[in-house]
N, CA, C and O atoms as CSV, one atom per row, in Angstrom:
chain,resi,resn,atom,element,x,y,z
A,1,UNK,N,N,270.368,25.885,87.186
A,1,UNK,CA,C,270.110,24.526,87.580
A,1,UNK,C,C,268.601,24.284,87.597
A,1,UNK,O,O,267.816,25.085,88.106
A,2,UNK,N,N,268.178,22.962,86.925
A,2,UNK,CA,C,266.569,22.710,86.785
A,2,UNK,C,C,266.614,21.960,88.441
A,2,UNK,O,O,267.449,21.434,89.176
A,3,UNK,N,N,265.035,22.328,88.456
A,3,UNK,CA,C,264.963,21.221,89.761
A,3,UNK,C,C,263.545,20.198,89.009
A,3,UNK,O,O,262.760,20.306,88.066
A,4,UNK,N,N,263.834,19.270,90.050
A,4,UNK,CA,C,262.637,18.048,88.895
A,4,UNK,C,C,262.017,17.321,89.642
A,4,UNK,O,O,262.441,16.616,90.557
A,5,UNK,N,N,260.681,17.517,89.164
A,5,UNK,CA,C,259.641,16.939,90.620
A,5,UNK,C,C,259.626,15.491,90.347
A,5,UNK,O,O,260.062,14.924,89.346
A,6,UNK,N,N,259.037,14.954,91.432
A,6,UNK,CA,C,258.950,13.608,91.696
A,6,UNK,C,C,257.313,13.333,91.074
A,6,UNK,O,O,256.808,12.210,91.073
A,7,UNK,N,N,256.974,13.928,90.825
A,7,UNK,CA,C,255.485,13.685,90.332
A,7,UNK,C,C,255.380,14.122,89.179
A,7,UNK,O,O,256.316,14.778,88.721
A,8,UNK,N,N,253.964,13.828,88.229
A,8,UNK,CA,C,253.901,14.722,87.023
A,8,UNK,C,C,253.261,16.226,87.502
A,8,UNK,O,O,252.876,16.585,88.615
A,9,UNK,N,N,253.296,16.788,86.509
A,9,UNK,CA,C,252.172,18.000,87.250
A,9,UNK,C,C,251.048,18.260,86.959
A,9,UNK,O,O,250.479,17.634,86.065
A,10,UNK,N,N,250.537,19.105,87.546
A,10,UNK,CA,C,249.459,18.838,88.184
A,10,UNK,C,C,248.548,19.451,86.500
A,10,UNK,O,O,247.365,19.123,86.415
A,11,UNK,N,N,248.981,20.042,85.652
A,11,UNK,CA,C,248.644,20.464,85.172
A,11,UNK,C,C,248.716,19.407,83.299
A,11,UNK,O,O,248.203,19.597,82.197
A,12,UNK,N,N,249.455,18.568,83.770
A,12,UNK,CA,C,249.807,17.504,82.932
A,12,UNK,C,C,248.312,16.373,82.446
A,12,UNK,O,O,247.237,16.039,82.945
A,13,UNK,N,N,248.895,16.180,81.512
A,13,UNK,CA,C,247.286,14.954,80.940
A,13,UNK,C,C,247.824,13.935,81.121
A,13,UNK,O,O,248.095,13.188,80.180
A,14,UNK,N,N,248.150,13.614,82.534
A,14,UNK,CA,C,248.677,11.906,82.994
A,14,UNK,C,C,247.612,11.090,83.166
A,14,UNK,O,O,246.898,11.778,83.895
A,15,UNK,N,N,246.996,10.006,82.960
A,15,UNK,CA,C,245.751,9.174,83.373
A,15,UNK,C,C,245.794,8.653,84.744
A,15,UNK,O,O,246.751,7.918,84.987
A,16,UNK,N,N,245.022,8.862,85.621
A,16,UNK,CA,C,245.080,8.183,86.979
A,16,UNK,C,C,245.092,7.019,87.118
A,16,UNK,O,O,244.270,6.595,86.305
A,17,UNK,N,N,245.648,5.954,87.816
A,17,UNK,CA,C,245.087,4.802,88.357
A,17,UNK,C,C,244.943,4.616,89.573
A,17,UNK,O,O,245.906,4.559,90.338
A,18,UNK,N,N,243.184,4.438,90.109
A,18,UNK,CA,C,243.422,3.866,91.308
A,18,UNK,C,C,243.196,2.595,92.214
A,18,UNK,O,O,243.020,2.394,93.415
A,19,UNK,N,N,243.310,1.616,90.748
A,19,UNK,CA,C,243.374,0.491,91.248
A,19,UNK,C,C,242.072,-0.531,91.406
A,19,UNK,O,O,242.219,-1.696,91.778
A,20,UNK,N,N,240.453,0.194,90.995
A,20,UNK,CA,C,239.261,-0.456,91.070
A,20,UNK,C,C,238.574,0.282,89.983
A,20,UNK,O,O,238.827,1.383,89.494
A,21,UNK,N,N,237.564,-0.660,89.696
A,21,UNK,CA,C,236.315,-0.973,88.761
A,21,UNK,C,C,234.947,-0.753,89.651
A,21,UNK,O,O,234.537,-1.308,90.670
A,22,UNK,N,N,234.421,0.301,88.820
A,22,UNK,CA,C,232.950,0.354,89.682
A,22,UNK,C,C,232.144,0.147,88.216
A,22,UNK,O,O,232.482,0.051,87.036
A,23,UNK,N,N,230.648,0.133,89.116
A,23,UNK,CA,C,229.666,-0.386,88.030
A,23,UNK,C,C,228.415,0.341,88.928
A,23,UNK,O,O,228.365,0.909,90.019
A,24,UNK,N,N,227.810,0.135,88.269
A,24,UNK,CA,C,225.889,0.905,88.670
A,24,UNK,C,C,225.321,0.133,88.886
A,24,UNK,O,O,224.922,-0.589,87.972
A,25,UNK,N,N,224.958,-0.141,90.327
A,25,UNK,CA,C,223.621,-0.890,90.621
A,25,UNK,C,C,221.969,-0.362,90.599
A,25,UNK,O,O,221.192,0.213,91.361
A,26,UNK,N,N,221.967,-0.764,89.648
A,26,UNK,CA,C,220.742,0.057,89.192
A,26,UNK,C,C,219.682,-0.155,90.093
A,26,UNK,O,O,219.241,0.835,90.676
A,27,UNK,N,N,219.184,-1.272,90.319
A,27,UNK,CA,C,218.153,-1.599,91.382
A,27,UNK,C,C,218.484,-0.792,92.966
A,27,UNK,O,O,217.707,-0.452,93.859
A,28,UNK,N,N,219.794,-0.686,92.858
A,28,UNK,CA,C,219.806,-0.114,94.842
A,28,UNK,C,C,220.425,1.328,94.805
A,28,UNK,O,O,220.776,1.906,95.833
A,29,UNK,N,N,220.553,1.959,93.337
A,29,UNK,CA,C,220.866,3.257,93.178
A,29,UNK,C,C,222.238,2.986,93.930
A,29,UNK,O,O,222.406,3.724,94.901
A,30,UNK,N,N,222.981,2.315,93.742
A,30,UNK,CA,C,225.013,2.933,94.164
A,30,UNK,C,C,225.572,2.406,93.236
A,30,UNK,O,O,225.022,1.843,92.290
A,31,UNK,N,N,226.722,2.541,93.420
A,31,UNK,CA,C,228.035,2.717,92.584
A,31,UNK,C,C,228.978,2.105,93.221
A,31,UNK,O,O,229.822,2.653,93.931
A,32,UNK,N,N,228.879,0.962,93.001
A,32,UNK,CA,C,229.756,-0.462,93.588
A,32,UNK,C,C,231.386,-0.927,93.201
A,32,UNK,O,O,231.760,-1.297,92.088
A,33,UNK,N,N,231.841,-0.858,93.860
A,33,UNK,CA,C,233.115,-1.724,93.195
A,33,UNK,C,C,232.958,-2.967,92.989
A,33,UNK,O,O,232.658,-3.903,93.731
A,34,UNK,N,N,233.227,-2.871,91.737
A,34,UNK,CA,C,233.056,-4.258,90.801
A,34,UNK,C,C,234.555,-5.057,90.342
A,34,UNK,O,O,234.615,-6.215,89.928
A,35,UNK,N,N,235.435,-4.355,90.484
A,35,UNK,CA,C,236.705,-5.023,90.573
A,35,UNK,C,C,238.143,-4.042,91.385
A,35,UNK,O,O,238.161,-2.826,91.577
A,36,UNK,N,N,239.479,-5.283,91.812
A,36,UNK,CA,C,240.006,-4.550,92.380
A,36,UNK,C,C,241.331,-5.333,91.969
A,36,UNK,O,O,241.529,-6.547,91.924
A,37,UNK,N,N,242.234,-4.189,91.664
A,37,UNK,CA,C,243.621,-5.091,91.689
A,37,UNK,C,C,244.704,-5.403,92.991
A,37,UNK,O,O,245.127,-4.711,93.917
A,38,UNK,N,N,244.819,-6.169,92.755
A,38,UNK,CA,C,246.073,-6.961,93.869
A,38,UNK,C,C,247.276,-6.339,94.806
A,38,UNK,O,O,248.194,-7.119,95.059
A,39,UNK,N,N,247.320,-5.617,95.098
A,39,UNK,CA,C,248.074,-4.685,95.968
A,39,UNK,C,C,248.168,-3.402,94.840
A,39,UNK,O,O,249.265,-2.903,94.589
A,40,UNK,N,N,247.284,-3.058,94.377
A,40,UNK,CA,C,247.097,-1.906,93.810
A,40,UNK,C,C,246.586,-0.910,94.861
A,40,UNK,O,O,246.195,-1.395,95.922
A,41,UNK,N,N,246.526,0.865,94.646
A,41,UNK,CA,C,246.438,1.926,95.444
A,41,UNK,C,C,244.903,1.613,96.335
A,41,UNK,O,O,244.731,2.202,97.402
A,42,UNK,N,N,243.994,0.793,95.881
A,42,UNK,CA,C,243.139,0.510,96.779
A,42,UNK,C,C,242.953,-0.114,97.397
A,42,UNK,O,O,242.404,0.083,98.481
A,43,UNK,N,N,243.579,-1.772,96.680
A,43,UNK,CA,C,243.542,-2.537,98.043
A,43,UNK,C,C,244.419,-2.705,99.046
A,43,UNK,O,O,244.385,-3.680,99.796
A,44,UNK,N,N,245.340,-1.682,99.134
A,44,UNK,CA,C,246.426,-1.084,99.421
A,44,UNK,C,C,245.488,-1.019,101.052
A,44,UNK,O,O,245.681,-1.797,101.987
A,45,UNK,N,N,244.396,0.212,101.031
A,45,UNK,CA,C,243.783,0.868,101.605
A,45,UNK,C,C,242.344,0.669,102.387
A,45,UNK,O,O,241.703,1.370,103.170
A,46,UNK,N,N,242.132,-0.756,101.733
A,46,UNK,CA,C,241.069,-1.744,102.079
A,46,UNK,C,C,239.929,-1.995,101.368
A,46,UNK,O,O,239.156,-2.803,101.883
A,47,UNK,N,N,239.524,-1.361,99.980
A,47,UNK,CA,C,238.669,-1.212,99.018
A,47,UNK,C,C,238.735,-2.881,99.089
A,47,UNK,O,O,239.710,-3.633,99.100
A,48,UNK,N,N,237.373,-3.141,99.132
A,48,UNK,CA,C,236.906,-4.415,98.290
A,48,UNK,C,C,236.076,-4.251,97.006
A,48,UNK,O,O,235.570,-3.190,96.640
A,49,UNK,N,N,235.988,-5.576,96.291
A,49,UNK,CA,C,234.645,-5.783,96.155
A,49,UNK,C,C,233.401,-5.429,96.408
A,49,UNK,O,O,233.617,-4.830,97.461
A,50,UNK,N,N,231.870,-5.311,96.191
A,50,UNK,CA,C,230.660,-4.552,96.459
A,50,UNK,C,C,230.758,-3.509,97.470
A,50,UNK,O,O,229.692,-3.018,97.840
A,51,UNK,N,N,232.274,-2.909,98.190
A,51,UNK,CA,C,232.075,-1.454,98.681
A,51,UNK,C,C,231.532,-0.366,97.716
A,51,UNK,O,O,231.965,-0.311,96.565
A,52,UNK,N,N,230.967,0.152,97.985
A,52,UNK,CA,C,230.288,1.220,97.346
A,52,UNK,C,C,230.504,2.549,97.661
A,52,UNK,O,O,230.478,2.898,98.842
A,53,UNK,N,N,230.766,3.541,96.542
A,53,UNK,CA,C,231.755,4.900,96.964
A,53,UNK,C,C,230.582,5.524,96.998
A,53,UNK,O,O,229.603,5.136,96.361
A,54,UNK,N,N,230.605,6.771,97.917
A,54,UNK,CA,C,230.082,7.410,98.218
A,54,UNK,C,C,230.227,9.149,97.789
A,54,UNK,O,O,229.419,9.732,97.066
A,55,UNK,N,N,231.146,9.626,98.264
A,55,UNK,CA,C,232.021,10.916,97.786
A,55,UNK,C,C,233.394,10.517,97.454
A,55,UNK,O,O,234.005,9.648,98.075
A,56,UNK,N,N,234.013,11.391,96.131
A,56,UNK,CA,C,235.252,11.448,95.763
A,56,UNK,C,C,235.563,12.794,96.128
A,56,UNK,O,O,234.822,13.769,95.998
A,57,UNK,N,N,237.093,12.759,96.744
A,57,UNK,CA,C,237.234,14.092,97.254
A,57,UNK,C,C,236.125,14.989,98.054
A,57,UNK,O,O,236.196,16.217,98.117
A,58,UNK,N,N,235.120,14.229,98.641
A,58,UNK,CA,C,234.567,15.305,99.473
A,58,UNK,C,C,232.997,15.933,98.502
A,58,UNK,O,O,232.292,16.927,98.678
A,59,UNK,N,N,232.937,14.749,97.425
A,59,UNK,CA,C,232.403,15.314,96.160
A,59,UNK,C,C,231.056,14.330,96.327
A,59,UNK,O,O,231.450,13.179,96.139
A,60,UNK,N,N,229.876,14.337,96.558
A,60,UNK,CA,C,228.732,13.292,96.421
A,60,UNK,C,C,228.955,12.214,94.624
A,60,UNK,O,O,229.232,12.731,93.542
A,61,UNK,N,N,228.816,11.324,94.776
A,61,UNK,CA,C,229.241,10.891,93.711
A,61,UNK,C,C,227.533,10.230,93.211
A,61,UNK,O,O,226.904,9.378,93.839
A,62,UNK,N,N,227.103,10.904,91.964
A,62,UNK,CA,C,226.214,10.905,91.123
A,62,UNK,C,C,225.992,9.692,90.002
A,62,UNK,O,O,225.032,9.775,89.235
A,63,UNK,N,N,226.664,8.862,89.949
A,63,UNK,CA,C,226.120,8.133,89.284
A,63,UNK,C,C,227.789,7.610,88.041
A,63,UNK,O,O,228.595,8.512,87.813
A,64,UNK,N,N,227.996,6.467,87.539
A,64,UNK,CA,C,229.559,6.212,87.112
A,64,UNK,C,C,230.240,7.554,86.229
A,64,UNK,O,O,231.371,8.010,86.392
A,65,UNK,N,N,229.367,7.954,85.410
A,65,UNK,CA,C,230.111,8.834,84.637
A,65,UNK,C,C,230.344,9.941,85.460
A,65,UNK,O,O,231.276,10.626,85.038
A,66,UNK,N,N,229.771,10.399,86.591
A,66,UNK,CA,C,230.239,11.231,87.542
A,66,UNK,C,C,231.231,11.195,88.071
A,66,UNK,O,O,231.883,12.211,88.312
A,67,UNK,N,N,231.696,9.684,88.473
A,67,UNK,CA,C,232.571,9.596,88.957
A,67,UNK,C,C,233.880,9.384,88.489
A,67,UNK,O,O,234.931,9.268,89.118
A,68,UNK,N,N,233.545,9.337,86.756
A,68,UNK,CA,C,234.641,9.145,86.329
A,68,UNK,C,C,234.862,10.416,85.781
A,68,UNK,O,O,235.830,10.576,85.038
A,69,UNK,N,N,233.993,11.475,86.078
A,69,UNK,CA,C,234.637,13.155,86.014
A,69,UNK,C,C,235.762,13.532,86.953
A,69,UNK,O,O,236.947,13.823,86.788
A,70,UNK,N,N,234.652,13.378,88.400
A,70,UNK,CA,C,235.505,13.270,89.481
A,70,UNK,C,C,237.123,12.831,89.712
A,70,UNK,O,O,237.973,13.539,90.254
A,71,UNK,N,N,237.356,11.240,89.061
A,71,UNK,CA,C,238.240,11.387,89.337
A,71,UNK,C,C,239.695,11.329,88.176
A,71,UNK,O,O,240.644,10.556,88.304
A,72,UNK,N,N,239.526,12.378,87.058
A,72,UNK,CA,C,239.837,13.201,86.094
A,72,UNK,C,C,240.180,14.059,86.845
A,72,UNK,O,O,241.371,14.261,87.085
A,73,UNK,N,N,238.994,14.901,87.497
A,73,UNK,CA,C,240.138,16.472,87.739
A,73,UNK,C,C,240.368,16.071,89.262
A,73,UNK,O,O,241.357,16.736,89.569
A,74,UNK,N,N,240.052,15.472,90.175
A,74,UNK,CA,C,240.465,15.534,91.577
A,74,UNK,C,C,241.649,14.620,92.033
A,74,UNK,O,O,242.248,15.015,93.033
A,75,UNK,N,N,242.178,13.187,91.316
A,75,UNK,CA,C,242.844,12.299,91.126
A,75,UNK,C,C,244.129,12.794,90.440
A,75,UNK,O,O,243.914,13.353,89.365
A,76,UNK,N,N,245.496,12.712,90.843
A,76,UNK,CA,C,246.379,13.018,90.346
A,76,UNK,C,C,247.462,12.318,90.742
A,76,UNK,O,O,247.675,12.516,91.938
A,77,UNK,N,N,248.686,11.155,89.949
A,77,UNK,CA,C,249.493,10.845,90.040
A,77,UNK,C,C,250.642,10.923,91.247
A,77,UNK,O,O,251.259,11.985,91.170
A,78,UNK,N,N,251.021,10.196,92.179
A,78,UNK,CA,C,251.489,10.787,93.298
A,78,UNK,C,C,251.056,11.841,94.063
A,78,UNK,O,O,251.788,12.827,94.154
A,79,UNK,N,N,249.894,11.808,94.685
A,79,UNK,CA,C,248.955,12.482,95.500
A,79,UNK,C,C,247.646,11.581,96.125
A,79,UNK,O,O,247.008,10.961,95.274
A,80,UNK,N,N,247.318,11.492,97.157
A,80,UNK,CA,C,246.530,10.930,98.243
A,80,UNK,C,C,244.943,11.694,97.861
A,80,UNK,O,O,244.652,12.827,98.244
A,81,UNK,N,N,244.071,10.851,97.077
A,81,UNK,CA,C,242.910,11.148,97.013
A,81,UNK,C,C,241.884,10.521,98.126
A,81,UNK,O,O,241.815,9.294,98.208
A,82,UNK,N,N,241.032,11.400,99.040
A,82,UNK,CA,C,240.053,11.035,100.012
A,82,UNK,C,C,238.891,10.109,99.011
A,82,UNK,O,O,238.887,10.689,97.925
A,83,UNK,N,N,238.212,9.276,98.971
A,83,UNK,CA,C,237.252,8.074,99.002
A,83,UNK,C,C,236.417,7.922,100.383
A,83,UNK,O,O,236.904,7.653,101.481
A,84,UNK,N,N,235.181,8.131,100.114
A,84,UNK,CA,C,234.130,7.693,100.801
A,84,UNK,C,C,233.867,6.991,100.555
A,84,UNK,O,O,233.779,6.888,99.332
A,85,UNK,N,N,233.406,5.601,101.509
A,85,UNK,CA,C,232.922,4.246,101.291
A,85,UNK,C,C,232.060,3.663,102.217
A,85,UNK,O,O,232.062,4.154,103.346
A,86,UNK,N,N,231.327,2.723,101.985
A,86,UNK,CA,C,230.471,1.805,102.390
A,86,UNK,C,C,230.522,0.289,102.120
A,86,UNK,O,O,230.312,-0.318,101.070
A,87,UNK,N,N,230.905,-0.228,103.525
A,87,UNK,CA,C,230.888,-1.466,103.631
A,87,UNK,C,C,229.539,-2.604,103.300
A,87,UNK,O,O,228.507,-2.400,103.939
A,88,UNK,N,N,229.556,-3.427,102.610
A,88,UNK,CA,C,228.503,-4.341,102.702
A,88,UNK,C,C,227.432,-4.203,104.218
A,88,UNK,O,O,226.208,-4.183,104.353
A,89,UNK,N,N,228.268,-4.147,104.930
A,89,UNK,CA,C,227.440,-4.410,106.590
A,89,UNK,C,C,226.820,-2.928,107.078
A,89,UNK,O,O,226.330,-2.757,108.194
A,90,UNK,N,N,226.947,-1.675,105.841
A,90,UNK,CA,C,226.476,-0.410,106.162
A,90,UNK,C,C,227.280,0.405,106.607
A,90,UNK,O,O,227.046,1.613,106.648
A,91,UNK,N,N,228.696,-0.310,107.137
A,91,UNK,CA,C,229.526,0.721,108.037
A,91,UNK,C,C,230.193,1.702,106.863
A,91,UNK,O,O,229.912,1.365,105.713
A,92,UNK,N,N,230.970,2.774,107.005
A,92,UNK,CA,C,231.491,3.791,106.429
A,92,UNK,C,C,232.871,3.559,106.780
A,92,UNK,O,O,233.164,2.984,107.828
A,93,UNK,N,N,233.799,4.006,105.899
A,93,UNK,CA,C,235.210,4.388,105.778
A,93,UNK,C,C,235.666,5.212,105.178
A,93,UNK,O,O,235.046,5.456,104.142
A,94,UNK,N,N,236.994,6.121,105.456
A,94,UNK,CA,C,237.776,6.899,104.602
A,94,UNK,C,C,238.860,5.823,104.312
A,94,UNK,O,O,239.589,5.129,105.020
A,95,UNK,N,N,238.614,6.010,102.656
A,95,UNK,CA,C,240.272,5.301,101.681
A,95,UNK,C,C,240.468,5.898,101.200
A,95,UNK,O,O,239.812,6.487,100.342
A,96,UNK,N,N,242.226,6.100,101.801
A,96,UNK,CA,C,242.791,7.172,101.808
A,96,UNK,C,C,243.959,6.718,100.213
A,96,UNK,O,O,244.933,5.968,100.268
A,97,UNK,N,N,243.480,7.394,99.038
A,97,UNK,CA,C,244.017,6.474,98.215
A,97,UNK,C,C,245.016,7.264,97.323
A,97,UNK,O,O,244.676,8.234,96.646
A,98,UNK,N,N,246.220,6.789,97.378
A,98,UNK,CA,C,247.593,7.486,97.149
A,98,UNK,C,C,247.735,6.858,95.109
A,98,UNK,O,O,248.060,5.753,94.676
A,99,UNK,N,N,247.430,7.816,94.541
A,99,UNK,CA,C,246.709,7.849,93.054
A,99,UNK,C,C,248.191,7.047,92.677
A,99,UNK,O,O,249.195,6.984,93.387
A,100,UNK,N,N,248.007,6.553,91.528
A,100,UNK,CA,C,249.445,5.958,90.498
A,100,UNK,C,C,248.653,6.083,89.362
A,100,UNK,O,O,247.430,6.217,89.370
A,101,UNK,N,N,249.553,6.026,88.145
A,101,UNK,CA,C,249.699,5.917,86.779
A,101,UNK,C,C,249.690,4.401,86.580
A,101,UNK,O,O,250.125,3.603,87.410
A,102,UNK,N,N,249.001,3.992,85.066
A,102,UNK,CA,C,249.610,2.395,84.761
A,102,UNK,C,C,250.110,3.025,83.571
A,102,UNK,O,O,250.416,2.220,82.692
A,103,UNK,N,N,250.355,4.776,83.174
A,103,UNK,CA,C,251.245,4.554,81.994
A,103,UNK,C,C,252.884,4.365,81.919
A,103,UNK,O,O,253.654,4.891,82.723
A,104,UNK,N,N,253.301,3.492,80.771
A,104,UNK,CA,C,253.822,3.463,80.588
A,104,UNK,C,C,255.029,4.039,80.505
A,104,UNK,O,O,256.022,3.515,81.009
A,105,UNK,N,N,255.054,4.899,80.015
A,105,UNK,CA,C,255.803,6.282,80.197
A,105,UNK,C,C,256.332,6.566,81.554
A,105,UNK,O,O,256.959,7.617,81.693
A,106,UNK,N,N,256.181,5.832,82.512
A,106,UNK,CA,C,256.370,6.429,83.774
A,106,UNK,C,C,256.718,5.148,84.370
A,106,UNK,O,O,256.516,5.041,85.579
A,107,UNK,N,N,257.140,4.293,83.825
A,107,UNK,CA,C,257.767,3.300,84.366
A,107,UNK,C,C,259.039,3.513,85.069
A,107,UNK,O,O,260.068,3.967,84.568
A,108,UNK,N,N,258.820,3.057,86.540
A,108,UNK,CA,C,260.459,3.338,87.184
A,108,UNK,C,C,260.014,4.283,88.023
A,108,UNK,O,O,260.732,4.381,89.019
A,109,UNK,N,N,259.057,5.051,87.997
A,109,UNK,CA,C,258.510,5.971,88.883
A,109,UNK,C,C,257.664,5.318,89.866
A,109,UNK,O,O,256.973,4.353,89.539
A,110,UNK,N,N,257.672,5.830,91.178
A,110,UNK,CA,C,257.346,5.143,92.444
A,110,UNK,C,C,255.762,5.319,92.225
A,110,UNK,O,O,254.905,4.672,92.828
A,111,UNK,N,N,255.530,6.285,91.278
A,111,UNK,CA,C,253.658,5.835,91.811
A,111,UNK,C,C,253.088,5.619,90.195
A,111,UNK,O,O,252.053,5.991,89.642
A,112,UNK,N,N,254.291,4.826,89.711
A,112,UNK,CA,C,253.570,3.479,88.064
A,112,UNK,C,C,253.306,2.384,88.603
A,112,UNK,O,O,254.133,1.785,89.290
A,113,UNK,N,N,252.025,1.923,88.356
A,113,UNK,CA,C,251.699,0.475,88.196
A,113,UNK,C,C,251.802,0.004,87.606
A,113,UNK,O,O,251.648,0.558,86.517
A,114,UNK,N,N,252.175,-1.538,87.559
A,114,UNK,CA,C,252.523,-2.410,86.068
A,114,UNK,C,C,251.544,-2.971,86.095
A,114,UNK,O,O,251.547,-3.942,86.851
A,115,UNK,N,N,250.160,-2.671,85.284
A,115,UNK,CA,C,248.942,-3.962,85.676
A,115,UNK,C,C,249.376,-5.581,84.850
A,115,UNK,O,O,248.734,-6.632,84.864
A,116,UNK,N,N,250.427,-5.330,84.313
A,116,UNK,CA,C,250.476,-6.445,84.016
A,116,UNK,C,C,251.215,-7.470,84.737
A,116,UNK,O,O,251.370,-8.634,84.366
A,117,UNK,N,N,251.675,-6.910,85.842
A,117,UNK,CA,C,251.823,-7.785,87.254
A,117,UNK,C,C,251.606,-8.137,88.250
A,117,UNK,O,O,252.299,-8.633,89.138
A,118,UNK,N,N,249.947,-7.734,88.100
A,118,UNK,CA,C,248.897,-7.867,89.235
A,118,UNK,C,C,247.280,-8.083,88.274
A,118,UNK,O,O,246.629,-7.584,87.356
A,119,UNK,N,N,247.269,-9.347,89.408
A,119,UNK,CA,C,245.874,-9.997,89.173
A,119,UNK,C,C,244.644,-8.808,89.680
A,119,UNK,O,O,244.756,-8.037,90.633
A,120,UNK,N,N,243.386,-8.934,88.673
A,120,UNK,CA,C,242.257,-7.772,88.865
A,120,UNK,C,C,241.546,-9.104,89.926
A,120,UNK,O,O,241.995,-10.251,89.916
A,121,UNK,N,N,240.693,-8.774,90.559
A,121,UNK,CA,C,239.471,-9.918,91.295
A,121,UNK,C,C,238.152,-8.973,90.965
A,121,UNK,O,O,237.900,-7.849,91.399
A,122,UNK,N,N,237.411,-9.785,90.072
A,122,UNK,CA,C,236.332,-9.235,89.600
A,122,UNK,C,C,235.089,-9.859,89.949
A,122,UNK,O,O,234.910,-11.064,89.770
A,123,UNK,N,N,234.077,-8.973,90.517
A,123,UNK,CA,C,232.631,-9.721,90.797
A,123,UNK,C,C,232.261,-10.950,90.139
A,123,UNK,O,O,233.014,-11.380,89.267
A,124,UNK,N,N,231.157,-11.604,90.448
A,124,UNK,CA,C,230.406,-12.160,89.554
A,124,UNK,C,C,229.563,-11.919,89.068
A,124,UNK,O,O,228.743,-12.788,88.771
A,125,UNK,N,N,229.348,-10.315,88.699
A,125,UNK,CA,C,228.509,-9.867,88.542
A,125,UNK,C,C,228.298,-9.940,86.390
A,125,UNK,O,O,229.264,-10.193,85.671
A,126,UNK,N,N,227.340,-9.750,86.012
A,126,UNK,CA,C,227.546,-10.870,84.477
A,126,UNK,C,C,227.467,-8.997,84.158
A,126,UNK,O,O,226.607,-8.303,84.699
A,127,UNK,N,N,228.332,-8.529,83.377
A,127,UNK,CA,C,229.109,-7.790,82.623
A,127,UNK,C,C,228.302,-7.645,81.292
A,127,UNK,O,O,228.220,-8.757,80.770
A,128,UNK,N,N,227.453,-6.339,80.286
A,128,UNK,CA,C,227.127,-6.087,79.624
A,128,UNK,C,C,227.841,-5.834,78.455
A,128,UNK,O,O,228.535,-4.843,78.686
A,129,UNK,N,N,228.072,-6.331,77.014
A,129,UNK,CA,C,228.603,-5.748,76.489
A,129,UNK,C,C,227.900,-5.309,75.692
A,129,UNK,O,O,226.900,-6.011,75.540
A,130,UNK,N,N,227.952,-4.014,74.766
A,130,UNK,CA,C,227.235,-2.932,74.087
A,130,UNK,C,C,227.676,-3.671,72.608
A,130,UNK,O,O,228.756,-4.260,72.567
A,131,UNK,N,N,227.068,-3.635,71.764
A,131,UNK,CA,C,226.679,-3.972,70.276
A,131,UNK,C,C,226.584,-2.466,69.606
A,131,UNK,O,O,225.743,-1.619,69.908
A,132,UNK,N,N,227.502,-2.341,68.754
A,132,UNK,CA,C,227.517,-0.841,68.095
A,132,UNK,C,C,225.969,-0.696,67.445
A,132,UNK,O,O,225.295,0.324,67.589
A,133,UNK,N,N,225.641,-1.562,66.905
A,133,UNK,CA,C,224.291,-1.087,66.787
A,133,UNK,C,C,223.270,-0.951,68.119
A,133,UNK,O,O,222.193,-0.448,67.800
A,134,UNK,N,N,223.357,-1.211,69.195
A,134,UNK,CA,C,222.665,-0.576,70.202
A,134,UNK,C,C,223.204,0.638,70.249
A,134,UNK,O,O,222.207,1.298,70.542
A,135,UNK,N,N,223.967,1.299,70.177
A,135,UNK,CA,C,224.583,2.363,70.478
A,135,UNK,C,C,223.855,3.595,69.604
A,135,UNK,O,O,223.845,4.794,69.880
A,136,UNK,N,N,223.365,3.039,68.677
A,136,UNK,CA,C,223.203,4.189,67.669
A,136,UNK,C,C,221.291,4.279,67.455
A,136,UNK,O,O,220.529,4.884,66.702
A,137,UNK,N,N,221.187,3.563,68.287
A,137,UNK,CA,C,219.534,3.659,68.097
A,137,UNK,C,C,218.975,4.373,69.017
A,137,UNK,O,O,217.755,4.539,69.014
């Protein structure tokens, strides 16, 4: 008899979702949330807008592509990832953020998101887009 987990494993190439958009504030050195979806795993947990993460997993978080290492190997599909945060007003929080999938593949499973049934709320912050020829110079 197989037995069959409720999660993927841990060892699986599932993509995380946890529900927000960060961006680099370059002028104040953090790493801001720049968008958040609608009863998605963060705002689930109280993530806004311009909160700014601090440690993932317990991890100092270095700058976006750091954090999007971070939460590659520490972030996993049905499992509760720790978030350090900072409120606009300076105060600190733990969001305590219970990871989901938006793939597809995993639809019907308790920790898939359908983003296509939840509104993102995105800064106003004016959004860069890269020109392949910037890229290569």
């Amino acid at each position: 008899m197989q037995l069959s987990t409720t999660v993927p494993s841990v060892h699986s190439n599932v993509k995380p979702f946890i529900g927000f958009s960060l961006t680099d504030n370059v002028k104040e050195g953090a790493l801001v949330v720049d968008g958040v979806f609608d009863e998605g795993p963060a705002a689930q947990v109280g993530v806004k807008i311009d909160h700014e993460v601090l440690k993932i997993a317990g991890i100092s978080v270095e700058g976006i592509a750091h954090a999007r290492e971070l939460v590659a190997e520490h972030c996993r599909p049905g499992h509760i990832t720790r978030f350090d945060m900072r409120r606009e007003d300076g105060t600190t929080f733990v969001a305590s953020v219970w990871v989901m999938t938006a793939d597809v593949k995993f639809k019907g499973k308790p920790y898939y998101f359908d983003v296509s049934l939840h509104r993102i709320r995105e800064s106003d912050r004016l959004k860069r887009t890269w020109k392949e020829e910037d890229l290569q110079s």
